[in-house]
N, C-alpha and C positions, 0 to 999 in steps of 0.2 A: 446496372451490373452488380453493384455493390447487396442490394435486395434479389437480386438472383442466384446472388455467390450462399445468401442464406437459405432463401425459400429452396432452392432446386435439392440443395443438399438434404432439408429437412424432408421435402415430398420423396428423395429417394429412402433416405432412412423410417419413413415410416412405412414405404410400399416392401424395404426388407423385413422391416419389422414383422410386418404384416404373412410374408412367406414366411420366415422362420419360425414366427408362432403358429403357421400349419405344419410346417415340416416337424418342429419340435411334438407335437399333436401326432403326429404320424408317427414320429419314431418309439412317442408312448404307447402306440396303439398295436404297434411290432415288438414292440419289449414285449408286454400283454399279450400277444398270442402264441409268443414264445415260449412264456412261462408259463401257459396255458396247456401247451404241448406236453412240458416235462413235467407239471400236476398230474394230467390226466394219466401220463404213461405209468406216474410213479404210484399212482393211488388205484388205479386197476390190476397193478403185478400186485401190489397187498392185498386187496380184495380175495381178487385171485389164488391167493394163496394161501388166506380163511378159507376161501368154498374146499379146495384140493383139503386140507387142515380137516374142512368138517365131516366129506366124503374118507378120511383115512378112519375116523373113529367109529364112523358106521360101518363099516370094512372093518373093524377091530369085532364088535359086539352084532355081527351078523348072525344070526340065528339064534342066540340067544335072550332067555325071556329077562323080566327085569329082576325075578328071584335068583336067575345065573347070576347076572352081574352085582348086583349086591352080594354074594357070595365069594365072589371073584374080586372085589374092590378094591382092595388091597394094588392086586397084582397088575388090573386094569389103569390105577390110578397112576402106577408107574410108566406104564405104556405112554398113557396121553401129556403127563408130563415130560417125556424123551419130545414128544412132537412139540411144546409147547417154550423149552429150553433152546428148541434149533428157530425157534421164532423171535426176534426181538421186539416184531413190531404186537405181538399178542401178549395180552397178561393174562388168561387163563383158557381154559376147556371145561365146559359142564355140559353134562349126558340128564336130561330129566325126563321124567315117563309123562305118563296123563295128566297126574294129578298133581304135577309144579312141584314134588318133590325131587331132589337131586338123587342120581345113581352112583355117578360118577366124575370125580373130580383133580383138573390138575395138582390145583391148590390143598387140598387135602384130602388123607388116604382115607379116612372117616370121618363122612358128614356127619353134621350132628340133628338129631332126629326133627329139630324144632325147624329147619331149614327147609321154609318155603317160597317160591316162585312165581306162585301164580299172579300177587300183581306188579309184574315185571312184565313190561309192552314188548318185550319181547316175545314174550310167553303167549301172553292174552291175545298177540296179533295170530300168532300160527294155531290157537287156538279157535279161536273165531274162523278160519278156512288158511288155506295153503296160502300164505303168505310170499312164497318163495324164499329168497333170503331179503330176511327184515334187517332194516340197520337201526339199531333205533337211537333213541337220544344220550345227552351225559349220564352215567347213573355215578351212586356213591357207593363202594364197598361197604358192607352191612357186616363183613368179621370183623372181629377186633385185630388191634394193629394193621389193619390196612386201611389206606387214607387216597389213596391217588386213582384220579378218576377214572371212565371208561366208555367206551361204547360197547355195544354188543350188535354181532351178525349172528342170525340165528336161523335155522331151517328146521322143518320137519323132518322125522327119525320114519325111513321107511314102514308099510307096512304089506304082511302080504295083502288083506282086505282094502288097503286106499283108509284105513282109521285113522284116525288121530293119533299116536304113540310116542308122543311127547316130542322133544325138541335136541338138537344139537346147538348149543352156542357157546361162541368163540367173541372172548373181551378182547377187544382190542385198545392199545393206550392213546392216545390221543399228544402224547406228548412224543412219540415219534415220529407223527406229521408235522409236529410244531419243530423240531429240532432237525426234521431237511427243509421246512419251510426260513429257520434260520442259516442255514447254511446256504442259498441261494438269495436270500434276502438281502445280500450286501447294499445297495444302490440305497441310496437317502428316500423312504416315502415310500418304498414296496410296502404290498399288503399281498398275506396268500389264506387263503381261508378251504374249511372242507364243510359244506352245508347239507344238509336233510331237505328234502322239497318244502318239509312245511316250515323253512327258514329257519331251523335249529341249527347253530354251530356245533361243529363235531371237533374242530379245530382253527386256529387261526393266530397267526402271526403278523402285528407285533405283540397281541395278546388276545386269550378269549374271552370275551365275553358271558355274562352268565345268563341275559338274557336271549334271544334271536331276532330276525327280523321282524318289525312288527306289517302288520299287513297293510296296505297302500303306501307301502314305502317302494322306490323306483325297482330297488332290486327284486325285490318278493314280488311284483306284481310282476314282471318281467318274467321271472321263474313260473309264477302260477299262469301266466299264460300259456305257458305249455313251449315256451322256446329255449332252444338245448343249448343256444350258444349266442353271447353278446359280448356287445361294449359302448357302455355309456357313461356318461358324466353324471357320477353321484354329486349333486349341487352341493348339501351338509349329510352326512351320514349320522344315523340316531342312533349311531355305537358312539361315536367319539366327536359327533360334531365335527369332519375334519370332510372335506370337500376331495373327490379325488374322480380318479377316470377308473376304472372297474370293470371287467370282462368275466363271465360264466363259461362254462360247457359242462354239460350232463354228460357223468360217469358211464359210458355204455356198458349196458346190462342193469344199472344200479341204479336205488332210487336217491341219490346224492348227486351233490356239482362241488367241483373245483369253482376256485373264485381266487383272481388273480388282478392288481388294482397299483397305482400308484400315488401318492398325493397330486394333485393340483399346484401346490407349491413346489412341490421338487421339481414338476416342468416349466413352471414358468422360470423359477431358477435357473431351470439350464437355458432357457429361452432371454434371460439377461444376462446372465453371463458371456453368451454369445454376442449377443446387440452390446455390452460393453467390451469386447475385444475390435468391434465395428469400431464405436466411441473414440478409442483408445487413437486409432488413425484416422478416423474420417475427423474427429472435433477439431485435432489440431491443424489438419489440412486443410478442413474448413474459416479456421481464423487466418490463416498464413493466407489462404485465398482472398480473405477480405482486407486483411492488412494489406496485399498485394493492389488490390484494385484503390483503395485509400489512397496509397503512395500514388497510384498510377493520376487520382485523379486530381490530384496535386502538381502533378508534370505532364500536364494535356499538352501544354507549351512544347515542353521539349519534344514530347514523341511529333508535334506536328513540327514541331523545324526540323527534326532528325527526319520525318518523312521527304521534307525537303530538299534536305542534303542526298538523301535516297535517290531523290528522283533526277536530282540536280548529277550526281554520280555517276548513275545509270545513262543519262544524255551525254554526258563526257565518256561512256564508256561507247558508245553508239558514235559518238564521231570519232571517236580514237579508230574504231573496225572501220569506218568508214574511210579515213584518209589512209588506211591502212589499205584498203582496195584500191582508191585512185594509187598507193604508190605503190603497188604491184606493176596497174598498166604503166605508169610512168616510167617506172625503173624499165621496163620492157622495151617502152620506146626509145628512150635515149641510149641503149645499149643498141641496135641496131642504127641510130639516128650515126654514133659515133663512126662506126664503120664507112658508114656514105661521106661524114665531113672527113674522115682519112682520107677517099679518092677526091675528094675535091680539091683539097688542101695543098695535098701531095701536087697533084696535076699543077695546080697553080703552078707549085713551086717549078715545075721542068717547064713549065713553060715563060718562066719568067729570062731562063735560059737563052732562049730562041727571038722573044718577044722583047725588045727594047725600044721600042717607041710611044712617046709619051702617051697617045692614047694607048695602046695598049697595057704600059705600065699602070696609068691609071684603072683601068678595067679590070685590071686584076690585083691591084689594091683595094679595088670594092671587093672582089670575090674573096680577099683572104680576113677583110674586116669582118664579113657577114659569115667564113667561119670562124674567126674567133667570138665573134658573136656567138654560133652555135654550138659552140663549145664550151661557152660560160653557162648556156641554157641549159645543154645536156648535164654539166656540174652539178646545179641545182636542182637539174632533176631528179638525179642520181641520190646527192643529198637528201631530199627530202623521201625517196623512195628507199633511204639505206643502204643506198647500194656504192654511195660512194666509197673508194678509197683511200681509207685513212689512213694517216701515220700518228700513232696514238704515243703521248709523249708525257712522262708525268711532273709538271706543271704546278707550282704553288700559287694561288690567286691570290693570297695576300700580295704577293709580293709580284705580282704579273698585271694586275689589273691596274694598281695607279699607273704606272709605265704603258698602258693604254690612252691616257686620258689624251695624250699629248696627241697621238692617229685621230683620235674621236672628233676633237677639237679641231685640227682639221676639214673635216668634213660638215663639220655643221656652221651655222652663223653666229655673230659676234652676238646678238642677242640671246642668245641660248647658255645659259649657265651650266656646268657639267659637275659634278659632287660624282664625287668613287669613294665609299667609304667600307672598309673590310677590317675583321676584326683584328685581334691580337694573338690570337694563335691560325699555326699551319692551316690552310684548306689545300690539300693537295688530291688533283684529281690526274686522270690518264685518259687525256684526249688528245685530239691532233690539234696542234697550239694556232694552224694556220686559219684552219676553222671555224676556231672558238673564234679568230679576230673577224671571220669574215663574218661570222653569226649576229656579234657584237654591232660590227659596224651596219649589218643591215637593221638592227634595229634602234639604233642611235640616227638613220636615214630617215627611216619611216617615224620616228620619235619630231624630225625636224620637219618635214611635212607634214606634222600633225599639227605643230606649232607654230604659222605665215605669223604672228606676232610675235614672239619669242616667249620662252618659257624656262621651264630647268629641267633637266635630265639626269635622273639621278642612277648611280650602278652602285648597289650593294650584295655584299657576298656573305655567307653566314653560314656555317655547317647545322643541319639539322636530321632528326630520324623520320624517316618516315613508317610508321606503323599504324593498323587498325582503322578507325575515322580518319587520320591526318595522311592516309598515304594518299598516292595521287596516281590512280591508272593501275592500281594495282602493284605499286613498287612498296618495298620495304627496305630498311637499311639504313646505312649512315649515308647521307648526301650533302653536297654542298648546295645551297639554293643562290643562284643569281638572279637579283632582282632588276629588271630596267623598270625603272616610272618616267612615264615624264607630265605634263599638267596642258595637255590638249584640249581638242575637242572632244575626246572619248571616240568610242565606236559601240552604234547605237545594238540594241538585244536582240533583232533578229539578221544582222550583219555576224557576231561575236562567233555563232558555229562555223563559218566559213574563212577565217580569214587565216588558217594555217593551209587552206588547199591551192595545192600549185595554178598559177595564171589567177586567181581570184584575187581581182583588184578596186578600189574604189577611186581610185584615181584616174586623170584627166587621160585621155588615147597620145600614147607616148611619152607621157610621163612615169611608167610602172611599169614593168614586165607580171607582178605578182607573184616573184616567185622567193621574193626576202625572206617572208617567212614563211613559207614552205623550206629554205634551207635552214633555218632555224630549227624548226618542228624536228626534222632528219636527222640533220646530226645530232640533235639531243636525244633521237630515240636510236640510232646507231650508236653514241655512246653510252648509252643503257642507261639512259635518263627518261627525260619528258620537258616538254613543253607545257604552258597553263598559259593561261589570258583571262584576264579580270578586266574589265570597262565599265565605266557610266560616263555618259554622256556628259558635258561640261565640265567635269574634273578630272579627265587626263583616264591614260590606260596603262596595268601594270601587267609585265610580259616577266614571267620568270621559269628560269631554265634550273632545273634539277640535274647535277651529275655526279654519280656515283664518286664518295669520297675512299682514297685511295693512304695506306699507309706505306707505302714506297717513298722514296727519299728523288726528288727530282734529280736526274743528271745533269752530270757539268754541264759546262756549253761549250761546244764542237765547229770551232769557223769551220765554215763552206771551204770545200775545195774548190782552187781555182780554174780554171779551163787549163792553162797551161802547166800544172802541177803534176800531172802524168803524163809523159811524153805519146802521143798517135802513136800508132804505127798498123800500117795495113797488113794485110791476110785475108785470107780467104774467109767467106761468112759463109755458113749454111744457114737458108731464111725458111722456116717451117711454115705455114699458112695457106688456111684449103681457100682463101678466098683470092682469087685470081686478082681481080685489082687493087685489092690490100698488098697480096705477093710483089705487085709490080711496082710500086709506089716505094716501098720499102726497099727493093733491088735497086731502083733510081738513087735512093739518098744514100745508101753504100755505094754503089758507083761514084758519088759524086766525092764517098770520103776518101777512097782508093781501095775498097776492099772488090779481091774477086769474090762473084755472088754465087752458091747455087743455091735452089729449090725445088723444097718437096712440099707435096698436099698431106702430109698428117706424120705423127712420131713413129711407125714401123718403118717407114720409109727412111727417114729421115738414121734411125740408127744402121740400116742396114749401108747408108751412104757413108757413114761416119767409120764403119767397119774397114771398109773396100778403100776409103780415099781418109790417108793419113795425115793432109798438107791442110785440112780445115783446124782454123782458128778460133773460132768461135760459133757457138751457138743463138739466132735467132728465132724465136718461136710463141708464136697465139696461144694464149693458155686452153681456150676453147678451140678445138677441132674434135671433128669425125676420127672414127676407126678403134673405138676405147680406149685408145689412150688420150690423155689431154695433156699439155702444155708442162702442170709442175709437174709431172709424173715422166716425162721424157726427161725435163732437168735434172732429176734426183736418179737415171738411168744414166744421163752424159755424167754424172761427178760420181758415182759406180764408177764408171767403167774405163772415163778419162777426167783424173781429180784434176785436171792441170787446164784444163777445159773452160773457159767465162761461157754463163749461159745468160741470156737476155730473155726475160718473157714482156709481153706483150698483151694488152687485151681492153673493148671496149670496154666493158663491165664483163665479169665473172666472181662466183661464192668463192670461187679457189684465190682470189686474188690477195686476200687479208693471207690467208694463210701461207702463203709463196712468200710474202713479206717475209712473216715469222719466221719460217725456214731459212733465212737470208738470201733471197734471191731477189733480184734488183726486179724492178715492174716496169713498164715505161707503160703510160696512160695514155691510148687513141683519144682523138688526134693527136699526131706528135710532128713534128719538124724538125728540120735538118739539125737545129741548134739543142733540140731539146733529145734528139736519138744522140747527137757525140757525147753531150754528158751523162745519158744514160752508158754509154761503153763506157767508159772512164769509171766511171762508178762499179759498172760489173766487172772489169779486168782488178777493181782493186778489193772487192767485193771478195775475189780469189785468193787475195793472203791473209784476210781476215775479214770474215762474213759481219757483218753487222743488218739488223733486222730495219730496214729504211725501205723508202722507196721515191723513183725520178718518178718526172712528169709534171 
């Protein structure tokens, strides 16, 4: 990685490189024909406007012989100077006859007689045959006081015979092509030039030359082949020795070219320039990258135990959803299971009434063992599926847990040593205190059936955060962590995912039910905590419970009211509940307390009775029924409507039942019996003068 973090980087920056020194290429060769565009435009409207210039002076001296216009010179010389002052880009006009002597002159109103022509190539060529218009090469001013150089375009002077009758030519400066060729030349390495075909400069920018192109040089052979338009790569140029890129086009009509070129250097210029603005972020990204992989391969360790923890995580997160599904159906079942041990229970009870002989009594002392049995089961199920209901109370473990030790010890053997150690400051959390003991004590059970020789059991408490790596299941927050260990046999690595699911037991047939900790698991995850288990085999297993730590102030403590502390007294109950042997069962044990009963199947009903008959006492009623309305929502319509009203609810399992709590309304928890419905009334008639958030059962 560390060799790829380099090489890969290099092969891309060299395959950009590689584009950008074409593109850069390109963009030379588009500047180039741009400036090619505006030569050609700009040196044909000058041309152009020499020929119009030389077409006006023969249109001046039309029918005229050459003794008129030497006669006339003066007054002509005036003329052609008006045309030659509206020109900047022309330094003079000369009118010559046959024999290379001048007629007539911008520059002066009397030539002087010695003033000959004929070996001027411009002359000698329109001499020799109809040249058209000749441009010819640099010449030098032969009057005195003039110094600055020139070309000339020159044509034949009509005649009526098609004769030779000398010449019109028009100097043109060459330092006017040079001074727009500087005005567009700003860019570092332009070159613009005006050439003659047989490679003579007429002009050129950043300076001219005095020699021309010499012959088998790329550019001259290029033009002498007869092609009107390029662009190629001058390697060294034999003007300056300077390497560049270089494009032509023939002047149409004219035997000249533009020539329009840029250094080599000034592209490659822009061509690093650009790969060092690359540089500039790929170099340092490129070391970060390897310093990166450096570090990385320095903590192979870590990333492989973090992969571990990963995976390890992720399998915790996978039986968390999983016993999250079993306590779906769980909680499902023992919410109807409850319903069925209510008629059983109940029954019992009326028939213990009727039935008083020893066999009998006994048979239905098994029948009420075996629901109290399944009513401890449905608990636990309930628990572990969340569903049970809690009375959440907030609880300091410093100061709750030694005061434990003494229940603990109890239940375990003399060989079993107990250690509770907590710290020095508060852990105060808000659970159900009843709970916590029974959480506690099932796994202070299963700690001592772990250990047929004896061992130690230790309960420590400790406030801790959980965030990032350290959380557990996805919590974050301040929590308190209880830890139970104790020094067992372990529980071996492919047992340790099962042993929070309800009924999953390793123990002997009738020694277990399985469902310890499964209520461990539940109520730690109904109180918005969790569960963990850590084992190895031969050195014992550590169970530790996370619960949200709380900065509420624990309340007093509240002695139990006693049974006789609120005097009975009957009246009439109305019992709300759509399930007909629920109804009956429940109408039995008010019978038996002295209340008159009646009932209805669901709360419209039930208010519509409460409307019409004024002599009802209290309200009995399921939190779950038919007809849209439920249970707390008929309560909070009887304390509407009659505040004076005790209302009782009722229910196997329901999501409404925490919150009926909160609301202050007494709960009483199916299955229930005789003992356990009067002090749920006692509680709701007193529940009436001042609501407090509890609940029977």
């Amino acid at each position: 990685m560390m060799v790829a973090s380099v090489v890969l980087p290099l092969v891309l920056f060299a395959f950009a490189a590689w584009l950008n020194y074409r593109h850069e290429y390109a963009v030379a060769d588009d500047r180039i024909e741009r400036a090619l565009d505006i030569l050609h435009e700009h040196t044909l409207k000058v041309f152009q406007t020499v020929e119009r210039a030389m077409a006006e002076v023969n249109e001046i001296v039309r029918g005229m012989s050459d003794d008129d216009i030497r006669s006339d010179q003066s007054h002509l010389h005036e003329r052609v100077k008006r045309i030659v002052d509206a020109l900047p880009e022309v330094r003079a006009i000369f009118l010559i006859d046959r024999s290379g002597r001048p007629l007539v002159s911008s520059r002066l109103a009397q030539i002087p007689a010695d003033f000959d022509s004929r070996e001027r190539s411009f002359f000698a060529a329109q001499t020799a045959g109809d040249a058209g218009t000749y441009v010819s090469e640099i010449l030098t001013p032969r009057l005195t006081g003039l110094n600055t150089p020139f070309f000339v375009l020159s044509r034949r002077r009509p005649s009526a015979d098609g004769a030779f009758n000398g010449v019109v030519a028009v100097a043109v400066l060459p330092q006017y092509f040079e001074e727009f060729y500087a005005l567009i030349g700003r860019s570092p390495g332009s070159l613009y030039a005006l050439l003659r075909a047989d490679g003579r400069f007429l002009a050129r920018y950043p300076e001219r030359p005095d020699q021309g192109l010499q012959p088998g040089s790329a550019l001259h052979t290029t033009i002498a082949q007869g092609r009107e338009r390029s662009i190629q790569t001058i390697q060294r140029s034999q003007i300056d020795a300077v390497e560049r890129r270089v494009g032509h086009r023939k002047l149409e009509g004219f035997p000249v070219y533009v020539v329009a070129g840029i250094d080599s250097s000034a592209i490659r210029g822009e061509w690093m320039a650009t790969m060092a603005s690359h540089l500039i972020f790929g170099l340092p990204a490129t070391l970060f990258l390897l310093l990166i992989i450096g570090v990385a391969l320095q903590r192979t360790r870590r990333l492989y135990a973090e992969a571990e923890r990963r995976e390890a995580a992720e399998a915790a997160l996978r039986q968390a959803q999983r016993l999250e599904a079993i306590g779906q159906l769980t909680g499902g079942v023992a919410h109807d299971f409850n319903n069925l041990l209510m008629v059983v229970s109940g029954s019992a009870q009326r028939l213990r009434r009727d039935l008083t002989s020893e066999k009998h009594t006994r048979l239905l002392d098994m029948i009420e063992n075996a629901t109290n049995r399944g009513e401890s089961l449905t608990r636990q199920l309930l628990a572990f599926s969340r569903r049970q209901m809690l009375t959440p109370a907030v609880i300091d473990l410093t100061e709750r847990l030694p005061g434990l030790k003494d229940m603990l010890s109890r239940s375990l053997r003399d060989d079993i040593a107990i250690e509770v150690v907590v710290p020095d400051q508060s852990c105060a959390v808000k659970v159900d205190p009843s709970e916590l003991e029974l959480a506690l004590l099932n796994l202070a059970v299963n700690a001592r059936d772990a250990m047929p020789n004896g061992g130690a059991l230790s309960i420590t408490a400790k406030p801790v955060v959980l965030e990032g790596k350290a959380a557990e299941e996805g919590l974050s927050g301040a929590f308190v962590a209880i830890r139970v260990a104790d020094t067992g046999g372990g529980i071996p690595a492919d047992i340790l995912p099962h042993v929070f699911e309800p009924f999953f037991t390793t123990k002997e047939i009738g020694k277990g039910t399985g469902l310890g900790l499964s209520q461990v698991y539940g109520f730690a995850k109904q109180s918005g905590g969790t569960a963990t288990i850590t084992s190895a085999v031969g050195r014992g297993t550590v169970i530790t419970l996370y619960l949200p730590r709380t900065q509420e102030l624990p309340a007093p403590s509240i002695a139990r009211m006693e049974p006789d502390a609120v005097a009975q007294r009957a009246g009439t109950v109305l019992v709300v509940e759509d399930s007909p042997e629920v109804a009956e069962v429940a109408t039995a044990y008010f019978q038996q307390l002295g209340y008159t009963v009646k009932q209805v199947a669901n709360a419209q009903e039930a208010l519509e009775l409460l409307a019409d008959d004024p002599k009802i006492d209290l309200v009995f009623s399921d939190i779950l029924m038919p007809g849209g309305m439920n249970g707390l929502e008929l309560g909070h319509a009887v304390r509407r409507l009659y505040p004076a009203m005790p209302v009782l609810l009722t229910t196997g399992y329901s999501d409404s039942a925490h919150d009926s709590v909160q609301q202050g309304f007494v709960v009483l928890h199916k299955p229930f019996d005789l003992a356990g419905l009067e002090q749920a009334l006692r509680e709701a008639r007193t529940s009436k003068v001042e609501p407090a958030p509890h609940m029977a059962g």
